[in-house]
N, C-alpha and C positions, 0 to 999 in steps of 0.2 A: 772252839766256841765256848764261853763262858757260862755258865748252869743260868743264870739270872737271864742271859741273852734268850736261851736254847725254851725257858719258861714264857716265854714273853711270845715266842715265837708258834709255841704248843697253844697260847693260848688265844691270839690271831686264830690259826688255823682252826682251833675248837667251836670258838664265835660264828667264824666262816661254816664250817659246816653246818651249824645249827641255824645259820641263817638262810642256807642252801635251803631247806626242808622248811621254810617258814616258821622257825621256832618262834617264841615271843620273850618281850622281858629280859632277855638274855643280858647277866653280868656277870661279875667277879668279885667274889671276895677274898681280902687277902687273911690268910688265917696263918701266917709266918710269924706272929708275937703270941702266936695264941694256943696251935695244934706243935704235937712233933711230929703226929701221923701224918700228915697232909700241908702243904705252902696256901692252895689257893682251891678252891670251892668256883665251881661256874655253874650259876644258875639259871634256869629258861623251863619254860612250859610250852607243851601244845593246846590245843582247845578240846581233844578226847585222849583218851589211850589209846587210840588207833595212830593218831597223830606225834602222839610222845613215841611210842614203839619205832614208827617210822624216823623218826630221828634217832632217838640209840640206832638203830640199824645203819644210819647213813653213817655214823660215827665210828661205829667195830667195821663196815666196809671200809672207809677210807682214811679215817688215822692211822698214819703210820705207826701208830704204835698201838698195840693190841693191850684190854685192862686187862690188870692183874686179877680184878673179879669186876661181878655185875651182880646187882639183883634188882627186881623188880621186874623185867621185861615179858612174864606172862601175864599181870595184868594192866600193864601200863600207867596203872593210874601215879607211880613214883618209880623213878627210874636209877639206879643209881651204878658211876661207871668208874671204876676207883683206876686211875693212871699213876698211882704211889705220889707223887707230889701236888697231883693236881687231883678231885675228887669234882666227878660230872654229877649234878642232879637234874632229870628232867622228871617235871612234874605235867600230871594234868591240872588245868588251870585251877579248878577249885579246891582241888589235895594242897596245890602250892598258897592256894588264898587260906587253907585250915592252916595250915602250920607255919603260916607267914615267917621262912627266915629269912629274910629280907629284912623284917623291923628288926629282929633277935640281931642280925649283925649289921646293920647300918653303918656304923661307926667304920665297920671297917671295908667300905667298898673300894673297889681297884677301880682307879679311872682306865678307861679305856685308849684315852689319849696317852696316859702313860705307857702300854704298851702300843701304842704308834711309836711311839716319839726312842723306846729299846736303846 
């Protein structure tokens, strides 16, 4: 299976998780013209830290593949899940409305239909 397939397919499943637990918001930015640390950023918030936690947790439970680090997970309020190519951010909604990167990377959002269509 081809790295660009195998990405596309991590990041279905990521989506899907975060939608499992009611995430909000959730996208993709592609950061492959931009990082070397990292391909792609997947962004989503819950509505408390209680809610953001509950999803990191759905995530290290059920991605097959376990991050290489995490930090944030004792207080919820930014959560962040580093998979080496792909980098998780869950926010509490108002952490993610302070530090809006969502406008900061606009330009480079991943359609989501593009990973349907792999």
């Amino acid at each position: 299976m081809s790295r660009d397939l195998e990405e596309r397919e991590d990041l279905r499943t990521l989506l899907n998780l975060i939608e499992d637990k009611k995430g909000e918001r959730a996208r993709i930015i592609d950061m492959r013209d931009h990082s070397l640390a990292t391909s792609f950023f997947v962004l989503a918030n819950g509505t408390n830290p209680k809610h953001v936690r509950a999803i990191a947790e759905n995530l290290e439970e059920k991605f097959e593949r376990k991050p290489f680090g995490k930090e944030g997970l004792e207080n919820g309020s930014w959560v962040a899940l580093d998979y080496g190519e792909i980098m998780v951010h869950l926010f509490d909604e108002g952490v993610r409305d302070f530090y809006d990167l969502d406008d900061l990377w606009v330009e480079r959002e991943f359609s989501l239909e593009k990973v349907e269509e792999g």
